[in-house]
MIVO-848636 format. One line per 2 residues: their letters; for each residue x, z, y of N, C-alpha, C. Coordinates in steps of 0.02 Angstrom, whole numbers, plus 50000, padded with zeros to 5 digits. Atoms other than C-alpha are relative to their C-alpha. Last residue first. Layout:
BEGIN
A	X/Z/Y/X/Z/Y/X/Z/Y | ...;
% end
This chain:
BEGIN
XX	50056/49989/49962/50635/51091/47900/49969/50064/49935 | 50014/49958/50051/50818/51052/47891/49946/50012/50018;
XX	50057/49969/49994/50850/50901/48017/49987/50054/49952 | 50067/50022/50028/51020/50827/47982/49942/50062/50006;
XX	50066/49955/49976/51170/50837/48103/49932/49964/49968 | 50074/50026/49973/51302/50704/48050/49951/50072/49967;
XX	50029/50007/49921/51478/50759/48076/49928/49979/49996 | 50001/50037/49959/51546/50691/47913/49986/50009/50083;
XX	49926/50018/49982/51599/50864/47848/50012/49926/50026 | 49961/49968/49946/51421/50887/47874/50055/50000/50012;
XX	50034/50011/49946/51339/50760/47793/50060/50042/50042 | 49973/50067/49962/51466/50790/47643/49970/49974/50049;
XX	49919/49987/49995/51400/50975/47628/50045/49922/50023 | 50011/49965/49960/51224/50904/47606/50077/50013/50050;
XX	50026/50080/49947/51258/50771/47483/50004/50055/50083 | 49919/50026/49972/51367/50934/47387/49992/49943/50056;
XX	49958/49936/49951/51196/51047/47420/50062/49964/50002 | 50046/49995/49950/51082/50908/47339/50049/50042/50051;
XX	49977/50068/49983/51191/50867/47182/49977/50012/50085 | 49937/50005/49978/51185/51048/47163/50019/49933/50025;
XX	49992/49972/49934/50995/51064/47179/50087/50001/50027 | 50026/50066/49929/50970/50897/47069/50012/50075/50067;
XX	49956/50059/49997/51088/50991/46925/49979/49979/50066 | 49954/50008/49963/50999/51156/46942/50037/49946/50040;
XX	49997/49923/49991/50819/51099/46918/50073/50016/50031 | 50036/49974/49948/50828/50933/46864/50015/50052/50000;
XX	49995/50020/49944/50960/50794/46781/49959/50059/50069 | 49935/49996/49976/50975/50859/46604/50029/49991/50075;
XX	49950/50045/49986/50777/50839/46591/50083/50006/50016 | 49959/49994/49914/50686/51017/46555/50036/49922/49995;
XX	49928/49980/49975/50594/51002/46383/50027/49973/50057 | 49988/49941/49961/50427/50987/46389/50046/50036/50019;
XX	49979/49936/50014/50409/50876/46246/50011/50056/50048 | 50047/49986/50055/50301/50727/46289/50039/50062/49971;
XX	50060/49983/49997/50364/50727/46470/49969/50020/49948 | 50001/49919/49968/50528/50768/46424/49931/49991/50015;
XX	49991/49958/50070/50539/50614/46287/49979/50060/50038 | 50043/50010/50023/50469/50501/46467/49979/50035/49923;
XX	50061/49993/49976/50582/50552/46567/49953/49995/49958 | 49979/49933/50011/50741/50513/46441/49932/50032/50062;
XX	50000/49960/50071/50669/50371/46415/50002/50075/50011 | 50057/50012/50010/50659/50312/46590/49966/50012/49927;
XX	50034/49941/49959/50813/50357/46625/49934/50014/49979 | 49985/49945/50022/50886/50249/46480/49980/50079/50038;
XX	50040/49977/50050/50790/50104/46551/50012/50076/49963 | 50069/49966/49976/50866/50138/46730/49924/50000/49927;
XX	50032/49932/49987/51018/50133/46635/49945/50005/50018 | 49975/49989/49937/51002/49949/46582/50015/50086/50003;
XX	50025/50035/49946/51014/49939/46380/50007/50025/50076 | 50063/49951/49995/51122/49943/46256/49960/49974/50063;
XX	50068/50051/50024/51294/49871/46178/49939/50060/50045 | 50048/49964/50015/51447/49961/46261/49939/49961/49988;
XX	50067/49982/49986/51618/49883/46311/49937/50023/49944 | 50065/49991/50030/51784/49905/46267/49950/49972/50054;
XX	50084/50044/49964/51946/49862/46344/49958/50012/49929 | 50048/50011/50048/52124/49959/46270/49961/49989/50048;
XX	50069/50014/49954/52280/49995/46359/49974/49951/49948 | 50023/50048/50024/52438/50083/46285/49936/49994/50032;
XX	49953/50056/50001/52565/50158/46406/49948/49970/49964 | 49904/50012/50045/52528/50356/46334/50016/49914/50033;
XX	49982/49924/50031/52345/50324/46375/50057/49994/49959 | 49949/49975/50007/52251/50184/46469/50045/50061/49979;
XX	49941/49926/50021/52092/50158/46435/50065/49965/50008 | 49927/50003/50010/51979/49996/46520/50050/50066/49989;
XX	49978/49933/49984/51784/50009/46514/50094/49978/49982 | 49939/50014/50025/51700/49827/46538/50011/50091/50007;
XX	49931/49948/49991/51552/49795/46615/50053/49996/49935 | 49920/50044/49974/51419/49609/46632/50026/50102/50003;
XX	49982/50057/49978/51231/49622/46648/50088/50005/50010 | 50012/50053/50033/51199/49767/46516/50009/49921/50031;
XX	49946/50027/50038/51307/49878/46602/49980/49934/49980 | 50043/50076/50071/51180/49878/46742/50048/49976/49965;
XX	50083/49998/49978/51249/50061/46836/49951/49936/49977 | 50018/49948/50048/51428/50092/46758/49898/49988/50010;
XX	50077/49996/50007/51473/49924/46815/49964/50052/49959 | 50011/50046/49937/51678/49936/46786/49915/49991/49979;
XX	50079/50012/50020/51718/50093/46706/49992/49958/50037 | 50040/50013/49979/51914/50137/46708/49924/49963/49978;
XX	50075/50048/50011/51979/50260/46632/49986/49963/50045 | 50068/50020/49921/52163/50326/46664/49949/49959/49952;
XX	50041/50062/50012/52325/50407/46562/49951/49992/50044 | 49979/50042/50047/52437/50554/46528/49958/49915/50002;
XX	49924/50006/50031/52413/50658/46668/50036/49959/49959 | 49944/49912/50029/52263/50613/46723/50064/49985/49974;
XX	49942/50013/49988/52157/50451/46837/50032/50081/49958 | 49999/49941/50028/51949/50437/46808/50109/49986/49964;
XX	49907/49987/50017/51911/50296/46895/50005/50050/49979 | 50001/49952/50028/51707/50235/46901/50063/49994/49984;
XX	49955/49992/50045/51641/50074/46959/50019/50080/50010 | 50021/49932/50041/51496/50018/47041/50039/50009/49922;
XX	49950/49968/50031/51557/49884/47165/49983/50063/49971 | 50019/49938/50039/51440/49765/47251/50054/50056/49959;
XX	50008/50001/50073/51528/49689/47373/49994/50051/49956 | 49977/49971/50040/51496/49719/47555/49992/49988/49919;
XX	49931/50038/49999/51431/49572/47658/50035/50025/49953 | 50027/50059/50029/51270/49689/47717/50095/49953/49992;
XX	49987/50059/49941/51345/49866/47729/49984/49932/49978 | 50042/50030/49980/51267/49974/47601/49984/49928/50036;
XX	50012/50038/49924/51402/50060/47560/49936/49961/49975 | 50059/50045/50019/51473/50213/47422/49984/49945/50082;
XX	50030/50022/49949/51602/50315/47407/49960/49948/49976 | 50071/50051/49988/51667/50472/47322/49978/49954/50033;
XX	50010/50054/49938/51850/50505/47315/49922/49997/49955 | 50018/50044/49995/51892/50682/47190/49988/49932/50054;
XX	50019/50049/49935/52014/50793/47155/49975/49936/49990 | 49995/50090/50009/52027/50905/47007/49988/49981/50074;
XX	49949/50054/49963/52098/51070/47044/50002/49923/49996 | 49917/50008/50062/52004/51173/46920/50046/49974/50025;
XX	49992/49918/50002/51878/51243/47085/50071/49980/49940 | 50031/49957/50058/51849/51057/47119/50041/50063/49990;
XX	49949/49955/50033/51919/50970/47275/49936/50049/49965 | 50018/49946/50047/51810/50814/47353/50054/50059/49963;
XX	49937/49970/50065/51859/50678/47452/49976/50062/50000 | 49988/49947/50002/51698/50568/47536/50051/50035/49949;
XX	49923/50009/50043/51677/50393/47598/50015/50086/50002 | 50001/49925/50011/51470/50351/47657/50097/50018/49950;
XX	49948/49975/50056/51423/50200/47699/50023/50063/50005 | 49990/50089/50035/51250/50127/47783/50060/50022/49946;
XX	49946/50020/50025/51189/50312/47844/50030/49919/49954 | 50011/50002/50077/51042/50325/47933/50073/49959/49976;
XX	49933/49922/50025/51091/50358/48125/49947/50013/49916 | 50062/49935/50003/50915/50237/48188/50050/50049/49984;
XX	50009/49982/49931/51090/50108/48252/49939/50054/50008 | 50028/50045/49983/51148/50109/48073/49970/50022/50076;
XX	50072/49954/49974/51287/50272/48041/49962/49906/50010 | 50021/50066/49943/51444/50229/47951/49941/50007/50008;
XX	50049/50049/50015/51516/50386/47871/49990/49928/50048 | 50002/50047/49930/51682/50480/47849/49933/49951/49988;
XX	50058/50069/49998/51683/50625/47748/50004/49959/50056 | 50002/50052/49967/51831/50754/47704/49943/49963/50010;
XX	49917/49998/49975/51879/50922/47585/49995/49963/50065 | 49999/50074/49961/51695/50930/47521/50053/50007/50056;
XX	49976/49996/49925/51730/51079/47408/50006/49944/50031 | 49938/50037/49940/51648/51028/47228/50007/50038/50066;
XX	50018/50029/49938/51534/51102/47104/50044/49998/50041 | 49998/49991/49945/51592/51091/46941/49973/50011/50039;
XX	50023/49908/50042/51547/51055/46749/50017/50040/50059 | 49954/49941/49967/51704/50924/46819/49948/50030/49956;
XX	49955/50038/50059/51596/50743/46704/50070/50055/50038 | 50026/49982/50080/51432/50823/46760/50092/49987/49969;
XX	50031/49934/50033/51498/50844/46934/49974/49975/49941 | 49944/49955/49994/51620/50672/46968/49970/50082/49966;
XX	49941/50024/50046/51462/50566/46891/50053/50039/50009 | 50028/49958/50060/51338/50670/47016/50037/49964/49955;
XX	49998/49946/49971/51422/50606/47174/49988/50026/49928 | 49938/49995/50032/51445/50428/47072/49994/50087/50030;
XX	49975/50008/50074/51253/50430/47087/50094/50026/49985 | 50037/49938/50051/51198/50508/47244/50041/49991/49926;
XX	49943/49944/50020/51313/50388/47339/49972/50082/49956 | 49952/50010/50058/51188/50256/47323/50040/50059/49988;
XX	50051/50049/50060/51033/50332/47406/50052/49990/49947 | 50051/49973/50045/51078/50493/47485/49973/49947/49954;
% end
């Protein structure tokens, strides 16, 4: 629920989906709060996804982003503080291209985009449905892990 929220919701906005949690395997801490979390995903179009995320002390950071098709592949290396250090790498047809992105952290760009909805009233891209689906696939991957969570 902490890290793996994010790429969880990167596979759905970037499917327009909600997923079948195919698999989960977690790593529990001795209170049974999750440290890592490794989940495969199947979308209604037939995309297939890997979600994972860790915690584990030792573990290297790694907040990257694959996106693998027919003709080619993305990758996103540090989608979460571009501004210290990413890279995006295309492949397509055989040719490969590196970019990166001028701007600032995300959590500033959240924090915008919060802060335009407060003064306008318009709904955030992130609430209402979006945070109840992100909420029901975290859910769904508990359980195809095996871990029994309290509903109250």
């Amino acid at each position: 629920m902490d890290l793996g929220c994010y790429p969880l919701h990167w596979v759905r906005a970037l499917t327009g989906e909600e997923p079948l949690v195919t698999s989960a395997v977690a790593t529990l801490n001795p209170l049974g709060a999750d440290m890592s979390m490794d989940a495969a995903l199947l979308f209604p179009s037939g995309v297939t996804a890997r979600v994972s995320s860790s915690m584990i002390a030792g573990t290297l950071l790694n907040a990257s982003f694959d996106i693998v098709g027919t003709e080619g592949s993305v990758h996103v290396d540090n989608m979460v503080f571009p501004s210290r250090g990413h890279s995006i790498r295309e492949v397509n047809r055989g040719i490969e291209s590196w970019l990166t992105v001028r701007g600032n952290e995300t959590y500033d760009h959240q924090l915008d985009a919060v802060v335009r909805g407060l003064a306008s009233g318009e709904p955030l891209l992130t609430e209402g449905d979006d945070s109840l689906g992100n909420m029901t696939a975290i859910d769904a991957i508990y359980a195809a892990a095996g871990i029994e969570r309290a509903v109250d």
